[in-house]
N, C-alpha and C positions, 0 to 999 in steps of 0.2 A: 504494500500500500504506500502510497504517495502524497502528501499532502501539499499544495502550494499557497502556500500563508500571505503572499500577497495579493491575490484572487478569493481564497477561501474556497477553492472549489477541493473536493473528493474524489481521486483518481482511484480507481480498486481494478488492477489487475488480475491475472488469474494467479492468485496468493494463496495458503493458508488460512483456514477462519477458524474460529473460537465461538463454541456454545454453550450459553448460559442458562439456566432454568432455574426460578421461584420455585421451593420445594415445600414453603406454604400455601401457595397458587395452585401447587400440585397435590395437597391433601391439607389442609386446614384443620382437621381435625385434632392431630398429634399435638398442636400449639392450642388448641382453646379448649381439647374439654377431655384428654388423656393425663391423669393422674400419674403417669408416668415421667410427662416431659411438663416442663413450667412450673415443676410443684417443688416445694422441701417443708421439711416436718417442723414444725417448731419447737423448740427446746423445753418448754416448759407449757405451753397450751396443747401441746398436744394434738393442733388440728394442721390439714396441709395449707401454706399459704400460697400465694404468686410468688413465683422467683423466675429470672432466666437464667432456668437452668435446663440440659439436656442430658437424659441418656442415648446416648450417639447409636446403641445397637439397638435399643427398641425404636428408636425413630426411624432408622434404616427400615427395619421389619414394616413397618408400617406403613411404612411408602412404598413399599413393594414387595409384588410378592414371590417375584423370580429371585434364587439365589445361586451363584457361581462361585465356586471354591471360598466359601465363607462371606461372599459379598453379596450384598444386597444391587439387585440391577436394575437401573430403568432403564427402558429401553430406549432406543436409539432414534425410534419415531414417533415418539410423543408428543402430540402436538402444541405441547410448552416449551420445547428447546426456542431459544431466539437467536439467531446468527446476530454476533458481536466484532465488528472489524476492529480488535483492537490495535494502538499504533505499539507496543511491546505486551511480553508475556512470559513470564515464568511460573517455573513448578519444581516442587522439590517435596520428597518422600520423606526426611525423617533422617536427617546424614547425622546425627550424632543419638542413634539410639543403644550403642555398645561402651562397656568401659568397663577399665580393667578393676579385678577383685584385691583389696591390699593382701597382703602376706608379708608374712618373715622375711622371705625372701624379696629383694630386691627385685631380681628379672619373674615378675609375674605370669604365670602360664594360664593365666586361669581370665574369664571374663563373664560379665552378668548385662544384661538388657534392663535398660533402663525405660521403662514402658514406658513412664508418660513422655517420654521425647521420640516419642513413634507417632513425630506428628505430618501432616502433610499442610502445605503451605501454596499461595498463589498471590502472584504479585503482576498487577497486566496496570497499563495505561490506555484510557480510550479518547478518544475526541467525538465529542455528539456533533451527530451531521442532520443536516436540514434537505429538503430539495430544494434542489436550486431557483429561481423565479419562476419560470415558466410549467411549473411542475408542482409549484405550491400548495396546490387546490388538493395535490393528492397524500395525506397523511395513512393510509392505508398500506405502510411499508412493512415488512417484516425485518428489516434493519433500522428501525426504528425504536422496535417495540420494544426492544433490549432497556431502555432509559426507565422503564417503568419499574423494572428490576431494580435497578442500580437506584432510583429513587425511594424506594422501598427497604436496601440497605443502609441509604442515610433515617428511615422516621422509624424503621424499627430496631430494637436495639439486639445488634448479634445477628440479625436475618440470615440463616445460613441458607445456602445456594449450592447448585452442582454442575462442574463444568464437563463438556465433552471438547473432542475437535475433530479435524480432518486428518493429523499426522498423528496423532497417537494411536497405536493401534496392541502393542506388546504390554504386557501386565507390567513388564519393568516400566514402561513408557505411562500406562493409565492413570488419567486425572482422579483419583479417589477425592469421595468427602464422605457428609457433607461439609461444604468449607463454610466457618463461621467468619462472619465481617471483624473485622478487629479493627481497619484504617480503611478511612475513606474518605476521601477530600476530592473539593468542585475547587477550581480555580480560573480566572480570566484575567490580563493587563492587555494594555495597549499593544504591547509586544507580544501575546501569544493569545491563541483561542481557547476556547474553555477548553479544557482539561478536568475529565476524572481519574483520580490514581488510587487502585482499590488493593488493599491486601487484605485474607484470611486466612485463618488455619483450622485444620480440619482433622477428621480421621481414615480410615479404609474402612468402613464397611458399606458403602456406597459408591458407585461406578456404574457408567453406559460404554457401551463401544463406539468405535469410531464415527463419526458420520459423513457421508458425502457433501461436499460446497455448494453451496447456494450462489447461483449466476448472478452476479452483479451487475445491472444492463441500466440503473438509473444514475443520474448524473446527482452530486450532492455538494455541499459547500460544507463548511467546518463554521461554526456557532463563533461570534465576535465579542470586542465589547460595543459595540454599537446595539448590539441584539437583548445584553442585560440591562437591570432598571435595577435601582432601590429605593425603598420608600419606609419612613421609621416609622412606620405603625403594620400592626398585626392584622391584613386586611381578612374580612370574615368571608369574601368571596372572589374569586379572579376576575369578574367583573369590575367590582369595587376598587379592585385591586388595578387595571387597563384605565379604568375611568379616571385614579386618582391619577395617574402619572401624565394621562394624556394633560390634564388640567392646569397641570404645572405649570407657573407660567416663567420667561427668560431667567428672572431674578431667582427666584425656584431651585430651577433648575441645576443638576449637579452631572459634572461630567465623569463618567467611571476612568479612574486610573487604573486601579485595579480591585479584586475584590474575592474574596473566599471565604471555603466554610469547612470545618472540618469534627469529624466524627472519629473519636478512639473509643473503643469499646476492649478494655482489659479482662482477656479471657484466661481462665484455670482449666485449666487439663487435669484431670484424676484418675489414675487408675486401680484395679482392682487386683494385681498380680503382676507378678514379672515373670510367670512362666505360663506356661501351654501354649498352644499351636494358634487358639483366636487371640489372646491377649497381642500375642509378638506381633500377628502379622493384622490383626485389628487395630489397634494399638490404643490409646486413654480410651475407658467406657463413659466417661461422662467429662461435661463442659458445662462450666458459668460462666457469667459477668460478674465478675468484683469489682467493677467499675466504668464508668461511662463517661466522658465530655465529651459538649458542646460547642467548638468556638469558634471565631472569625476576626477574619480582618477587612477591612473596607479603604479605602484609598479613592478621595473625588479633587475635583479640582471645581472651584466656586469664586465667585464675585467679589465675598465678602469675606473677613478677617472673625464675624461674629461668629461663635459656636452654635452650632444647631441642639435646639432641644433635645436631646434627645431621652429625656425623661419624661419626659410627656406623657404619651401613652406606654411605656417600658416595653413598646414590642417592634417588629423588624420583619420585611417581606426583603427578600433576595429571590431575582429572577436572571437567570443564565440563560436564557431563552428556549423557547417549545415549549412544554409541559415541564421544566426543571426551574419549578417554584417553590421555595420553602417559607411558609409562614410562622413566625415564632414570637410569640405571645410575650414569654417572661426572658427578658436581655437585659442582664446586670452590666455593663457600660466601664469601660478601662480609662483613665484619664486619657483625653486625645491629645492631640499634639498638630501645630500648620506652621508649614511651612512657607514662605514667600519665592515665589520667583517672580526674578527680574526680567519681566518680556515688556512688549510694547503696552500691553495691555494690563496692569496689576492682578495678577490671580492668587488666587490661596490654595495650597495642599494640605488638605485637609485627612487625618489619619484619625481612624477610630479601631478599636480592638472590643470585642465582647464575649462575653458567657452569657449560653442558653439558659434556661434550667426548665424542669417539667410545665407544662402547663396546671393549669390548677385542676382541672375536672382528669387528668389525665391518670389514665387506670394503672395498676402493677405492673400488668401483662397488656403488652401494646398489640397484640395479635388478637384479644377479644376485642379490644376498641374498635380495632378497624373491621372488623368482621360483623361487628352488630351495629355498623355504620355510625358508630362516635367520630367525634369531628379532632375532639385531645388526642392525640396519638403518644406522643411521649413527649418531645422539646417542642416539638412539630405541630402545629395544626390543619387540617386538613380545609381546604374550601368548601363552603357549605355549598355551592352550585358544583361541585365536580370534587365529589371526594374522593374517585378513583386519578385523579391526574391524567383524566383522561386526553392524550394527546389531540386527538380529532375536535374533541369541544374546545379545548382549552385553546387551540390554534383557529378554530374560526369566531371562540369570543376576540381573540387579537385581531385579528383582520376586519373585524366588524367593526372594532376602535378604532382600527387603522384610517376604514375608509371612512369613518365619520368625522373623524380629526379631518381629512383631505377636503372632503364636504365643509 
């Protein structure tokens, strides 16, 4: 794949591609209402609460019912895989799951598996594409639909996912999971186009086989900053949300320097042995979150030297363009800092930094929220006109601002 950054257009040769699947999209169950996955005991009440927490082999089971030399398999043609052109990608199995046993002696002959570092791991950068002008009107891509994913791993916390591709094909080669989100950042500046850089780690008891490439014959561009908007209030609808920006007016207005958001989610591996034949080659049975941030940084250029409210309503809409809208209710605000530059014109560089934190109505478990249509997700709120982020609405409420702004 090729990108030309000063057109924005998406050249896809005949390359390698990468397939990603929701494997809450693909069984919802295991997350909302299996006592097995999302629960832990409480210490002293004695009842199960919400936690994110998983066991990695009953969740496998559960999502499938095919199993291959101890792995659980979805298949290859399921019609949730989404081709993901991403621009890198890596994989890695677990390179330090052996170490040596102390002894007496010095030269150790002896060695023990260290289970829970029988982890597997995935590191990919993507760039979200648009069609080009002429093609607009058609959001019905299946290179598209991948964002929906990948948006899904920023509102829910841990969203684990499972990847296939076209070159892996050897067990030594196969993408195992499921892979949990751990890092995930959106980025855009004047000098590059948005960027998502996604890592997880995972375990082996999940895997599909290779798949054939999906023929890339539509023309697309790469997402700009011209294309992102910010606005410091938590709008309750993308409409509200289109309405307010168009309204802006010169003085208003703020020019994206740059701007981001970033999602850590600190995951624990647990295992239950360091020997037999599932433990070694499954490898940790269970996974949590012991911890979660929310934060960003923002970068505009503005008229004025004054600080913008930004206490006001304590909340924040960030828009990367298409359907990659994040609305966030509660933003505790980092002292900012402007800078002056000397052009013809006097402008201010204006730098802000912030922490998300939960929204208020926001449940334990972000997987029952979105599933019985709550709008709190976790940092995240959802649009109350389009709580799926659905691409197709969400791009022709734009275009309907667009052309009425024109109007």
């Amino acid at each position: 794949m090729s990108i030309n950054d000063s057109l924005g257009l998406f050249k896809s040769p005949k390359l390698e591609q990468v397939f990603i699947m929701s494997l809450f999209r693909l069984n919802p169950s295991p997350f909302t209402g299996d006592t097995n996955q999302m629960k832990v005991q409480a210490k002293l009440r004695g009842e199960l609460l919400d936690q994110y927490t998983w066991d990695l082999r009953t969740l496998a089971s559960s999502l499938s019912p095919q199993k291959n030399d101890g792995v659980y398999e979805i298949s290859k043609d399921n019609y949730k895989w989404n081709p993901i052109l991403v621009e890198t990608f890596n994989y890695t199995q677990g390179t330090e799951q052996f170490s040596k046993i102390t002894t007496f002696n010095p030269v150790s002959a002896f060695a023990k598996v260290k289970s829970e570092n029988i982890k597997t791991a995935v590191q990919m950068t993507y760039l979200p594409i648009i069609k080009k002008l002429e093609l607009a009107d058609d959001y019905n891509d299946e290179f598209l639909s991948c964002i929906n994913t990948l948006i899904e791993c920023f509102i829910l916390p841990g969203n684990p996912v499972l990847f296939t591709s076209t070159f892996m094909d050897k067990k030594s080669e196969t993408i195992y999971g499921p892979q949990l989100t751990s890092k995930i950042n959106i980025s855009v500046s004047q000098s590059a186009p948005v960027t998502i850089s996604f890592e997880s780690t995972g375990s082996k008891t999940l895997s599909s086989k290779k798949k054939d490439a999906k023929k890339v014959s539509n023309s697309y561009r790469t997402l700009k900053y011209y294309d992102c908007s910010i606005d410091f209030k938590a709008h309750d609808s993308t409409k509200e949300f289109f309405k307010a920006i168009k309204n802006k007016d010169s003085v208003q207005a703020i020019k994206i320097v740059s701007m981001s958001l970033d999602v850590i989610n600190l995951l624990d591996f647990k295992a239950t042995g360091n020997y037999g034949t599932e433990t070694i080659e499954l490898g940790p049975r269970f996974a949590l979150i012991k911890d979660r941030t929310v934060s960003g940084k923002i970068t505009f250029i503005a008229s004025s030297s004054n600080f913008i409210d930004i206490n006001k309503d304590k909340g924040l809409t960030l828009y990367f363009g298409i359907n990659l809208l994040f609305i966030m209710p509660n933003v505790i605000w980092q002292k900012p800092s402007i800078k002056i530059s000397a052009t013809s014109n006097e402008l201010y560089i204006h730098e802000y930094s912030f922490l998300a934190f939960a929204c208020d109505a926001a449940r334990t478990n972000a997987y029952i929220s979105i599933s019985t249509g709550k709008l709190d997700i976790s940092e995240f709120k959802l649009p109350s006109d389009n709580k799926e982020l659905n691409l197709q609405k969400i791009m022709k409420e734009f275009k309907t601002d667009q052309n009425e702004k024109e109007d």
